[in-house]
C-alpha positions in Angstrom: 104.3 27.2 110.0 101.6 27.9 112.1 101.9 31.6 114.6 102.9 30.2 118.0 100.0 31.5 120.4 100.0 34.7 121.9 102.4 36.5 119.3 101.8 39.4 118.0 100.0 39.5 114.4 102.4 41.5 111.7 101.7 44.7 110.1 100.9 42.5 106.6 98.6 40.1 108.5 96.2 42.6 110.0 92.7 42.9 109.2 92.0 46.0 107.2 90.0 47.0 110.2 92.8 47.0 112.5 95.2 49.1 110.0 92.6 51.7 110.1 92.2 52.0 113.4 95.8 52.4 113.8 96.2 55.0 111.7 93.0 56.8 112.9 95.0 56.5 116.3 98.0 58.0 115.1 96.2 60.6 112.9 94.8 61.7 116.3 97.8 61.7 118.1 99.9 63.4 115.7 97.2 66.3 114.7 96.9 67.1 118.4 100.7 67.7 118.4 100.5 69.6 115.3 97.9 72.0 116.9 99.7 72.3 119.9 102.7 73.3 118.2 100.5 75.3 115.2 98.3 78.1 116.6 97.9 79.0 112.5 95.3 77.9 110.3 98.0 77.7 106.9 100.3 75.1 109.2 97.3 72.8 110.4 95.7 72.8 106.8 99.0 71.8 105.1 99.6 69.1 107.9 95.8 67.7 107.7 96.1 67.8 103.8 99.7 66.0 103.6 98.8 63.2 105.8 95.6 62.0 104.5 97.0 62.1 101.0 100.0 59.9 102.4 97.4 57.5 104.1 95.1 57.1 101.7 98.1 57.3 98.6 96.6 59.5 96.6 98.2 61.7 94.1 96.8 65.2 95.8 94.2 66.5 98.3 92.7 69.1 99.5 90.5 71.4 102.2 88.6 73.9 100.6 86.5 76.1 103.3 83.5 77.5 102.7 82.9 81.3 102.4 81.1 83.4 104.9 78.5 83.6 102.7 77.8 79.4 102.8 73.8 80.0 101.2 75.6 81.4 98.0 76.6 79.8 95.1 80.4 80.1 95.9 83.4 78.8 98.1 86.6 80.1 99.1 89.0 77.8 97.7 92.5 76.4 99.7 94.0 73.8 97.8 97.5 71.8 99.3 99.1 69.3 97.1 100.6 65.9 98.5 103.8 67.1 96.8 103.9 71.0 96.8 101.7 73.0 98.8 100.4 76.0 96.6 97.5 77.9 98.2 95.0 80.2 97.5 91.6 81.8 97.4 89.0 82.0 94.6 85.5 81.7 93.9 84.5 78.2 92.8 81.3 78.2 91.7 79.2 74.8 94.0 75.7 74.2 92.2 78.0 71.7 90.2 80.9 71.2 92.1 81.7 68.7 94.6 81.2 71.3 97.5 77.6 71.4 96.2 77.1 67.5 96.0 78.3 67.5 99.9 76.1 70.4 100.8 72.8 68.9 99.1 73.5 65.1 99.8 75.2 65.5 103.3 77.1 62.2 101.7 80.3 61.3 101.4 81.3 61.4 97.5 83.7 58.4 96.1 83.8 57.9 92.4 86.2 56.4 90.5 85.8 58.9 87.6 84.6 62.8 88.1 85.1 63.7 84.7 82.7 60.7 83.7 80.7 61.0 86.5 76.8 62.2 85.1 76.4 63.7 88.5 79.1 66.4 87.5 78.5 67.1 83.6 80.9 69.8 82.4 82.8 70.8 85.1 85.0 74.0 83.7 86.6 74.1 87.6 89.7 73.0 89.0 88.1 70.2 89.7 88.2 68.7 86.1 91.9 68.4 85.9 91.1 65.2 88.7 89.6 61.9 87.8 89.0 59.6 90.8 87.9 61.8 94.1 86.9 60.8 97.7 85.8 63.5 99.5 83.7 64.0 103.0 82.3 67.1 104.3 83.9 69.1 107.4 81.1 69.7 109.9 81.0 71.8 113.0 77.4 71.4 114.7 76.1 70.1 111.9 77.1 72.8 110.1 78.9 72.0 106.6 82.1 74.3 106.7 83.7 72.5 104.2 85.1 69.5 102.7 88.4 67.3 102.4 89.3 65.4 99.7 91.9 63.2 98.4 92.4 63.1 94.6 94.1 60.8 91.6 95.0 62.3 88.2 94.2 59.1 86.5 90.6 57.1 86.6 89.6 53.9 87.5 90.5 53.6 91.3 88.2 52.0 93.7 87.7 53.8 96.7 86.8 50.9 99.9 84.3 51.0 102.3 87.6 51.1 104.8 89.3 54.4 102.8 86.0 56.0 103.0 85.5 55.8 106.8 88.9 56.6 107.3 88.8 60.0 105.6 85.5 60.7 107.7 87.1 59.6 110.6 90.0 62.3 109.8 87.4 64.9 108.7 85.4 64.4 112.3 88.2 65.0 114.2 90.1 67.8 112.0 86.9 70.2 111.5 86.5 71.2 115.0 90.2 72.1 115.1 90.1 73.8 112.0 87.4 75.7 112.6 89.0 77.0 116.1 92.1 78.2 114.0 89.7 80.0 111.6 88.0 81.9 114.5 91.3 83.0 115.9 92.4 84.1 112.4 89.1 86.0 112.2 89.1 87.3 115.5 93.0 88.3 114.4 91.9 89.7 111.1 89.3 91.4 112.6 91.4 93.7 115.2 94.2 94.3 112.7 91.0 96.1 110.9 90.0 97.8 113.9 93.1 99.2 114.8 93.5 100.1 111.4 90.5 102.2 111.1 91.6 104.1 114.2 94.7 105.0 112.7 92.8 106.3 109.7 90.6 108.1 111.8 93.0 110.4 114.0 95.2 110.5 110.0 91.2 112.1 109.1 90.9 114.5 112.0 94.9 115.5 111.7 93.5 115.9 108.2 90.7 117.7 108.8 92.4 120.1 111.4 95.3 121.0 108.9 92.4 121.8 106.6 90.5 123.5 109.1 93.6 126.0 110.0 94.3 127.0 106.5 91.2 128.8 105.5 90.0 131.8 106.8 87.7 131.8 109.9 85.6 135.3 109.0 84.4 136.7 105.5 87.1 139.9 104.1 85.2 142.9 103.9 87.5 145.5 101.8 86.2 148.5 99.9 82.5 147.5 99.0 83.5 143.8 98.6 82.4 141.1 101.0 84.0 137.5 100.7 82.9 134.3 101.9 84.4 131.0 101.8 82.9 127.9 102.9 85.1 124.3 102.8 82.9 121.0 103.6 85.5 118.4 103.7 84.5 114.9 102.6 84.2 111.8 104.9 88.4 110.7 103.4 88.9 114.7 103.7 90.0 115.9 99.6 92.2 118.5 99.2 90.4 121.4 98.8 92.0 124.5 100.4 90.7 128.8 99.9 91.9 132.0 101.3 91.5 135.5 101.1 93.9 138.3 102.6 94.2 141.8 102.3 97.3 143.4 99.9 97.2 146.9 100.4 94.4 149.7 101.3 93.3 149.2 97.6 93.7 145.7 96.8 93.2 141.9 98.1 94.3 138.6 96.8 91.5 135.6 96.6 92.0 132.1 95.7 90.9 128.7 95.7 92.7 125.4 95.2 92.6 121.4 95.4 95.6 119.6 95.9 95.4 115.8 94.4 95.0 113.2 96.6 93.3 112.5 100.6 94.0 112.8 104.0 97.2 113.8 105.4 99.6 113.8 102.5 97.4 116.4 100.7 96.7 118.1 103.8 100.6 118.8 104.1 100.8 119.8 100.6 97.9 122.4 100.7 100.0 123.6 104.1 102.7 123.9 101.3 100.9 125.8 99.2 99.0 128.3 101.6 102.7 128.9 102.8 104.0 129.7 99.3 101.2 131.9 98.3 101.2 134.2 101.0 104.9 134.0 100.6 104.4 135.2 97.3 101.1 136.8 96.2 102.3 139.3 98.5 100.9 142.3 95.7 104.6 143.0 95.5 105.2 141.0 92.2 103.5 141.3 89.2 100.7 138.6 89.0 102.0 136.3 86.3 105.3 136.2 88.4 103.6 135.1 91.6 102.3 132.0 90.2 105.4 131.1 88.0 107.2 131.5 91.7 104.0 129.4 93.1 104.7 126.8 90.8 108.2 125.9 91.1 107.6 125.8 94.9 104.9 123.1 94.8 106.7 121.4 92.1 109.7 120.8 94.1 107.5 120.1 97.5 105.1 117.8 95.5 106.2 113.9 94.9 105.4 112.2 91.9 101.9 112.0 90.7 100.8 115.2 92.6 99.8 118.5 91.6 97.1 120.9 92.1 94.4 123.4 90.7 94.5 126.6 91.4 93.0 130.2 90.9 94.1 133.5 92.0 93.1 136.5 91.5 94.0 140.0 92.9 90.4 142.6 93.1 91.5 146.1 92.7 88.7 148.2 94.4 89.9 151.2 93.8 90.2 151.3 90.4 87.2 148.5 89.6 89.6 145.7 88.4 90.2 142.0 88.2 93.4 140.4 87.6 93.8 136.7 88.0 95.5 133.7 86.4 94.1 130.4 86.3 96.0 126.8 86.8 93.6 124.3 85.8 91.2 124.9 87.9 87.1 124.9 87.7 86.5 128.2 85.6 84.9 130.8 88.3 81.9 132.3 87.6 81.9 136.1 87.5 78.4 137.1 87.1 77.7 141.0 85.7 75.1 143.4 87.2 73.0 142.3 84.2 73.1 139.1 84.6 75.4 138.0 81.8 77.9 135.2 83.2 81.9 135.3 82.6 84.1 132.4 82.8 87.6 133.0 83.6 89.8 130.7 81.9 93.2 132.7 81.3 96.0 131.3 82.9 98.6 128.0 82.4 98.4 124.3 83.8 98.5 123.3 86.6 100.8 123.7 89.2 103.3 120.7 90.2 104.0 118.9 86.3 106.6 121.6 85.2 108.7 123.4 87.5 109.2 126.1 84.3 105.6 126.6 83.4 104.3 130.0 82.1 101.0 131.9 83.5 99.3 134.5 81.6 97.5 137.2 83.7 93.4 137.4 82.5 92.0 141.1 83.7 88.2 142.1 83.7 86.1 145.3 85.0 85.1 144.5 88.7 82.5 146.9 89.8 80.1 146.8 92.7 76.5 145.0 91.3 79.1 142.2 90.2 79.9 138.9 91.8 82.2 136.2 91.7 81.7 132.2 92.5 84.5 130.3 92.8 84.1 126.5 93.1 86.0 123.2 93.4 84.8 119.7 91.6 83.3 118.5 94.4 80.4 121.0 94.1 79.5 120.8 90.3 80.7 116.6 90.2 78.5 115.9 93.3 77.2 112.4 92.5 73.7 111.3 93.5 72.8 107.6 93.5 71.8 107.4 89.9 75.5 108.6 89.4 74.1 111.7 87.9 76.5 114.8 88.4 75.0 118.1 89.9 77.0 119.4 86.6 78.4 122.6 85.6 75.2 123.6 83.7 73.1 123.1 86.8 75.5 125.5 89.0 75.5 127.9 86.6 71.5 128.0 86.4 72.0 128.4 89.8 74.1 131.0 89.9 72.4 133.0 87.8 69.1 132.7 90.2 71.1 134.4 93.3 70.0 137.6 92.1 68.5 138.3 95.3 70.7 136.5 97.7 72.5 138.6 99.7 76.7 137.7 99.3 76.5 135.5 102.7 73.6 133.8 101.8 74.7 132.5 98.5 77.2 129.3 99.8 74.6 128.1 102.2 72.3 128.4 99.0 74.1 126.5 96.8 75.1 123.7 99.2 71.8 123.1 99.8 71.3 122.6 96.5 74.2 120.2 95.6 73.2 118.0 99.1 69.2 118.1 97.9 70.5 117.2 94.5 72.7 114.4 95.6 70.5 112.7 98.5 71.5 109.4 100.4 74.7 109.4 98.3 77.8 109.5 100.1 79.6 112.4 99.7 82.7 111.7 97.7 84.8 114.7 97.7 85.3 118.2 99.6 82.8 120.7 98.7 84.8 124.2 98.4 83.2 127.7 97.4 84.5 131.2 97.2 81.9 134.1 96.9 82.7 137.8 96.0 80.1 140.4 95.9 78.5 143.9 97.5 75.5 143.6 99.3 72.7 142.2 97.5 73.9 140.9 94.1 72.3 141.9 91.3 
């Protein structure tokens, strides 16, 4: 029976023209009420994705997005399935890929059979689990930023002139609005970093002050001794921490140690430790006790994973002596008026792994003409950009050429060194040093 005139034509009768152009109408409608209500790129990509693989009736689609690096051979990846959404981000390499036919071509891609496709020969990507693909590029001032594609699992589909110009229709209209939700999750991303490195910087100069207010601010002169220090914390600020202090008329207690770790929480530890050790190297114990004592205290103040290196010695002027005990730290370098160099190795481990460790006590002549270096890693590991280390063998060389130096002279000497050895490299860790002489050494 003929269609009295002037009624409407049904759903089933219209042209294919006029079905796509209703549902580019009510893509538009409905994505700008999904942006209004999504500020989020995540939201607007799992919208876009879900409702061109409903209007198109594929079995999956997807956006992926290029990388800010588009001129490289790689894409960030975001996938959404018609029937999950499961995102992500990975490289996908493009000179094969269907990013890279889009990006060469500036065509839209619709083949019935990927896999069989001579175009894309042995694809190893995601991409080779799908067989027939239709896929248009996302452009924002002519600018590829990406591409959308709808997807079957099984070959042999037909993709219409009509299906293709819907999905570019739908990739026109949705790469302008993703694109805006990308620059506001940039923009986002990209103050979250900057308050972020603020807050690392004042954690650094807390750091760096704690540091700062442990060690001492003028050399020890006692008897005929003279004792510098010199700390030069690192740009994450180690923790590297030395001290000298007077005992009695006769005696005075050195030491140098590096806490594990950066920045605050190793700042609070070394605080620990200064504490303890002036708490307890007070000359009144005998020298093996002190550092059992030191020990437990950093072991109970230290969490899990943390410890530190240590070396302390006590210098006896009156009576020409050394005593010291080691706890894992960089051997010191006592160097005799002859020339002939000592390590000092006795001791125990180091503090902070067992609260009931033992210490032995090493003891050596100390007379004036001799001269102690005491070091942390960052002097004799100090990287240059060949990832060669300065080295032990190269401070000790070193050392052994301060003959003439007179005892404040010998840090600035060294440092020099280590920053001419290591050049435009970035200076990884605190550089800490500890010097002990009379006068001219030598």
């Amino acid at each position: 029976m003929p269609r009295p005139a002037g009624s409407p034509a049904s759903v089933s009768s219209a042209t294919p023209n006029a079905v796509r152009l209703m549902a580019e109408l009510e893509f538009l409608s409905e994505l700008a009420m999904s942006v209004a209500s999504n500020t989020e790129l995540q939201p607007i990509l799992d919208w876009i994705v879900q409702k061109t693989t409903g209007m198109l009736r594929a079995d999956e689609g997807s956006i992926k997005l290029l990388g800010p690096d588009s001129g490289s051979t790689m894409a960030k990846t975001i996938v959404r399935k018609s029937d999950e959404l499961s995102s992500g981000s990975w490289p996908t390499a493009i000179g094969t890929s269907v990013m890279g036919f889009l990006l060469a071509t500036g065509e839209a891609l619709a083949t019935p059979d990927l896999r069989a496709d001579p175009r894309f020969g042995g694809l190893k990507s995601v991409e080779s689990q799908v067989r027939s693909v239709l896929a248009v590029a996302l452009r924002v001032d002519n600018r590829v930023t990406g591409m959308l594609a709808v997807t079957n699992r099984q070959p042999g589909r037909q993709w219409t002139h009509e299906e293709i110009q819907l999905l570019s229709i739908v990739a026109g209209s949705s790469a302008g609005v993703i694109e805006q939700a990308r620059l506001r999750l940039v923009a986002i991303e990209k103050k979250r970093l900057e308050e972020e490195n603020r807050r690392m910087e004042r954690e650094l100069d807390l750091a760096r002050d704690i540091q700062m207010g442990l060690v001492p601010a003028a050399p020890l002169r006692a008897g005929p001794w003279e004792t510098h220090g010199l700390v030069v914390p690192a740009r994450q600020v180690g923790g590297d921490y030395f001290d000298f202090f007077p005992l009695d008329e006769d005696r005075f207690g050195i030491t140098i140690a590096d806490v594990s770790g950066k920045g605050v929480p190793a700042a609070l530890l070394m605080s620990n430790v200064q504490a303890s050790l002036r708490a307890f190297c007070d000359g009144r114990r005998s020298l093996p006790e002190a550092v059992r004592m030191l020990n437990r205290s950093v072991t109970r103040a230290a969490s899990a994973g943390k410890f530190v290196t240590l070396f302390y010695a006590e210098v006896d002027h009156r009576h020409g002596v050394l005593r010291y005990a080691n706890a894992g730290h960089n051997y010191p370098l006592l160097r005799r008026k002859a020339g002939a160099l000592e390590e000092l190795k006795e001791g125990g481990l180091l503090l902070g792994l067992f609260e009931e460790a033992e210490y032995a006590q090493g003891e050596t002549p100390f007379e004036p003409g001799d001269a102690l270096l005491l070091y942390s890693d960052g002097v004799s590991e100090a990287m240059n950009a060949r990832d060669e280390q300065f080295s032990d063998e190269r401070l000790y060389e070193l050392w052994s050429s301060c003959s003439a130096k007179s005892t404040d002279e010998i840090i600035p000497c060294l440092f020099d060194e280590v920053e001419k050895f290591r050049g435009n490299a970035t200076q990884s860790d605190d550089m800490t040093a500890v010097v002990v002489g009379s006068g001219t050494i030598g």
